[in-house]
C-alpha positions as CSV (number, residue, x, y, z in Angstrom):
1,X,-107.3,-170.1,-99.1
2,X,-109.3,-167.0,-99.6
3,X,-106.7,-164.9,-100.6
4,X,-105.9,-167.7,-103.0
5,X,-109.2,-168.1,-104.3
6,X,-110.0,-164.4,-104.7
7,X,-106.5,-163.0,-105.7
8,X,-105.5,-165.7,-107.9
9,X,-108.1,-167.1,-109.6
10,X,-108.0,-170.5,-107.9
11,X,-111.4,-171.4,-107.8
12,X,-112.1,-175.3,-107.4
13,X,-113.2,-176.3,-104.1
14,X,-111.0,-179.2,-104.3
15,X,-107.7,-177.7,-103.4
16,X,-107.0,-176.8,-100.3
17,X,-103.8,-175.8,-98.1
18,X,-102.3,-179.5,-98.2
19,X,-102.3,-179.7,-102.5
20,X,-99.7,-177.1,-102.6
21,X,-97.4,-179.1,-100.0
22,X,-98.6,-182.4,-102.0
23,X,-97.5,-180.4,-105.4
24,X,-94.3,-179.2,-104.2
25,X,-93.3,-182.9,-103.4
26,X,-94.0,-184.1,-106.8
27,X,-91.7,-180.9,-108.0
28,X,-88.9,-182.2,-106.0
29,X,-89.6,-185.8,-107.2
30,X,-89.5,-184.4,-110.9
31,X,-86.0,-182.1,-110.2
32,X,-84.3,-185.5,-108.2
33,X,-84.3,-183.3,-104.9
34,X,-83.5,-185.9,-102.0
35,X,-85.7,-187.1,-99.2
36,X,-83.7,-185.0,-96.9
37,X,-83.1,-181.9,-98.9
38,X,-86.4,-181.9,-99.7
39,X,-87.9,-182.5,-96.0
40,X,-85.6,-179.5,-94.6
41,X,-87.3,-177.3,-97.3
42,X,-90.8,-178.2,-96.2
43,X,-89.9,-178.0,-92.6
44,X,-90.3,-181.5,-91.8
45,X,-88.4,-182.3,-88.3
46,X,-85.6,-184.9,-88.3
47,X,-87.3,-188.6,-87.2
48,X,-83.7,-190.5,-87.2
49,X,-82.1,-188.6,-83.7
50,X,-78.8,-189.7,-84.5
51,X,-78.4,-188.2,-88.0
52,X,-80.1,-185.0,-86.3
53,X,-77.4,-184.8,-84.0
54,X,-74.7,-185.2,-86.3
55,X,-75.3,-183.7,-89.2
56,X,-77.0,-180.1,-87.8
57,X,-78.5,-177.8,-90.1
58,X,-78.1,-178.0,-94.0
59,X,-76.2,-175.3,-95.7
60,X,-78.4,-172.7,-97.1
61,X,-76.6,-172.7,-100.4
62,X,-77.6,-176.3,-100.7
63,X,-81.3,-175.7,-100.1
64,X,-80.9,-172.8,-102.6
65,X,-79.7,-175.3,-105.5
66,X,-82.6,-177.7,-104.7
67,X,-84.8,-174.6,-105.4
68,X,-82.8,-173.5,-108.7
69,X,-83.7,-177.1,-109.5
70,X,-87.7,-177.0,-109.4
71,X,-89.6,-175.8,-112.1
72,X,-93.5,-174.9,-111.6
73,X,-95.9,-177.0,-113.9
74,X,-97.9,-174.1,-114.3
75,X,-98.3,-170.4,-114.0
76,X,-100.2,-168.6,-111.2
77,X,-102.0,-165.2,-112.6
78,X,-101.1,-162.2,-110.4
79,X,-98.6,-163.8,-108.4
80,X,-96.9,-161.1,-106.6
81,X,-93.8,-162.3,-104.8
């Protein structure tokens, strides 16, 4: 969070690691990105062994479209990707 707060700009105390996961969920809620889709992009593990085992990984094209889907409420200065 240094990094963030020194090279970014983001300075309230309030944010930490966790509001960027909790922001990125209300993105996906806001772009109709499933549970699932959504979960695989956050790294969340699969709870429900049977649909782990049968369904494997999801396509990377898929997880691609969910992203093309969410749009950033706001700007970050100097973002260098």
């Amino acid at each position: 969070m240094r990094h963030l707060r020194t090279n970014i700009g983001i300075t309230s105390r309030l944010k930490v690691f966790h509001s960027f996961r909790h922001n990125f969920y209300a993105m996906c809620d806001n772009a109709d990105v499933t549970d699932g889709v959504r979960d695989d992009l956050v790294g969340h593990k699969k709870i429900n062994r049977t649909s782990r085992s049968y369904k494997g990984q999801r396509a990377l094209e898929t997880l691609r479209q969910a992203m093309d889907k969410i749009k950033p409420e706001i700007i970050i200065p100097n973002w260098r990707a």
